[in-house]
C-alpha positions as CSV (number, residue, x, y, z in Angstrom):
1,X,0.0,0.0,0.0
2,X,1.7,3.5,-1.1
3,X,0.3,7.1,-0.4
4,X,0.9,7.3,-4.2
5,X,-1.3,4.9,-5.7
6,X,-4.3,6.2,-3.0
7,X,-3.7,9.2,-4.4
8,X,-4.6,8.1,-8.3
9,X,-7.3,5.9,-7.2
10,X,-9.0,9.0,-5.6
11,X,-7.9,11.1,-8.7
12,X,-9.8,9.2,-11.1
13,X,-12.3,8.5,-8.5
14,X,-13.1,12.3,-8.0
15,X,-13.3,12.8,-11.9
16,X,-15.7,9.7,-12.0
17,X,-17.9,11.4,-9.5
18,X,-17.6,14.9,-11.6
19,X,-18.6,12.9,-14.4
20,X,-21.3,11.2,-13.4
21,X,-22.7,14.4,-11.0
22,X,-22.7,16.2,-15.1
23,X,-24.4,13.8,-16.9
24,X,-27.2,13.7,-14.1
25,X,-27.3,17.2,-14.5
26,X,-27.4,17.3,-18.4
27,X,-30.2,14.8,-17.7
28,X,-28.1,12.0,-19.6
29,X,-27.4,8.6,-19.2
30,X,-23.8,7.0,-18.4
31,X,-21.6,6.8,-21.4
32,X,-18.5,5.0,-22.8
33,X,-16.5,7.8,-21.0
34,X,-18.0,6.5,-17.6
35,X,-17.2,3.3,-18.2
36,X,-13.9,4.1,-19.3
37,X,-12.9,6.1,-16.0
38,X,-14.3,3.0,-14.3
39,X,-12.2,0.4,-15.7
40,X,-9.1,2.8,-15.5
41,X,-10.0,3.1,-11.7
42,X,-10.8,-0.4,-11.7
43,X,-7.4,-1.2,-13.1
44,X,-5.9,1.1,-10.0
45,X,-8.2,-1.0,-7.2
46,X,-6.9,-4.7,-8.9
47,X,-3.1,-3.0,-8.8
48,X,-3.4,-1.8,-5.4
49,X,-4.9,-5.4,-4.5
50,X,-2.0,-7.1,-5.6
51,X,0.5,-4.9,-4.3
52,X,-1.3,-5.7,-0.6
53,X,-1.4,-8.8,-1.2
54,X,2.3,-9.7,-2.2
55,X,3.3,-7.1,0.9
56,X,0.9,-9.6,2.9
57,X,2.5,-12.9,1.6
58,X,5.9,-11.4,2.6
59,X,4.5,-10.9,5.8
60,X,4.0,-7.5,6.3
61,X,0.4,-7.7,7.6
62,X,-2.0,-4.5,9.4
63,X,-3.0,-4.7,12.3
64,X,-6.7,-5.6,11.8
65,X,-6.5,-8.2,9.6
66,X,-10.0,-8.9,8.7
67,X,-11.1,-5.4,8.6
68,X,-8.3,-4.9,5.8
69,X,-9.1,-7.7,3.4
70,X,-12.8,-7.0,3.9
71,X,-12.5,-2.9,2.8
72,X,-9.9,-4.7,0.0
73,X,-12.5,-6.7,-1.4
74,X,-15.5,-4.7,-0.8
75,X,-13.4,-2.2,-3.0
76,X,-12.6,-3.6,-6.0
77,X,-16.7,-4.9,-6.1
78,X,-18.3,-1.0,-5.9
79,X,-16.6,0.5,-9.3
80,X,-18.2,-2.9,-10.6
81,X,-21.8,-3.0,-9.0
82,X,-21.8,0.6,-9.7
83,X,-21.3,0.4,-13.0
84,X,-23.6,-2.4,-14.1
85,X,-26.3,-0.8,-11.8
86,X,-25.7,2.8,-13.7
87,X,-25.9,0.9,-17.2
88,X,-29.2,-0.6,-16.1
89,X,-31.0,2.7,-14.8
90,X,-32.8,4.0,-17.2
91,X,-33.7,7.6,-15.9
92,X,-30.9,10.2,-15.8
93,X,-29.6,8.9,-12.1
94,X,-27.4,6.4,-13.8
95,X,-24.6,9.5,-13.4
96,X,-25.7,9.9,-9.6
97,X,-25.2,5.7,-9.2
98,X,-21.8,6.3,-10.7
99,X,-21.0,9.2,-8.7
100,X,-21.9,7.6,-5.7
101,X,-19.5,4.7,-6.2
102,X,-16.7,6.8,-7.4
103,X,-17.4,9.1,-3.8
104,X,-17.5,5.2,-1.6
105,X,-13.9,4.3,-3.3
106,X,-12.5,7.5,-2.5
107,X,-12.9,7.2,1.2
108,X,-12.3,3.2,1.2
109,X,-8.7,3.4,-0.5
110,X,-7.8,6.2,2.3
111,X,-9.7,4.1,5.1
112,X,-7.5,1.0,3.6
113,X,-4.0,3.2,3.8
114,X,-5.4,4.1,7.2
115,X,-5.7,0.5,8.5
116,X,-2.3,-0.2,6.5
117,X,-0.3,2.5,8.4
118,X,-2.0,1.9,11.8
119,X,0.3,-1.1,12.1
120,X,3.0,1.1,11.4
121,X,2.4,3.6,13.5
């Protein structure tokens, strides 16, 4: 778990939720562009799994154990369910559903550097 790769997930996390908060606004459904920033921060959630759990099988493990691989992979599901939700709505909400999960990863990667770094600490 690095700072640094936190930091992109939320960066293409907070222009997923900017996204989807302006095609709610326009009154549009999601697009390919949604579901492009999605995979690209799903790509980021999958990377930062692996790099956890290679730290883990070399034994560097947090402190709450449990809580850590359950915020790990609750993450990398939300970009998902969010996104076959979104392409399912039918109204112009689809962009709110997507917003939603992008906000919900944002504050799991920090919570998951949190309970990374609390062992550290």
């Amino acid at each position: 778990m690095t700072a640094f790769l936190v930091g992109a997930i939320t960066a293409v996390a907070v222009l997923l939720a900017v996204l989807g908060v302006a095609s709610t606004l326009a009154r549009r459904r999601i697009g390919l562009l949604h579901l492009g920033v999605a995979g690209v921060l799903e790509v980021l959630l999958l990377v930062q799994a692996a790099v956890a759990g290679i730290a883990m099988l070399g034994g560097d493990t947090p402190a709450d154990t449990a809580t850590f691989l359950g915020y790990l992979g609750g993450i990398v599901l939300v970009p998902v369910a969010g996104g076959l939700w979104a392409r399912s709505e039918q109204t112009r909400w689809a962009g709110t559903v997507m917003a939603v999960a992008a906000a919900v990863v944002g504050v799991m990667a920090w919570r998951l550097l949190q309970l990374w770094e609390a062992a550290r600490a």
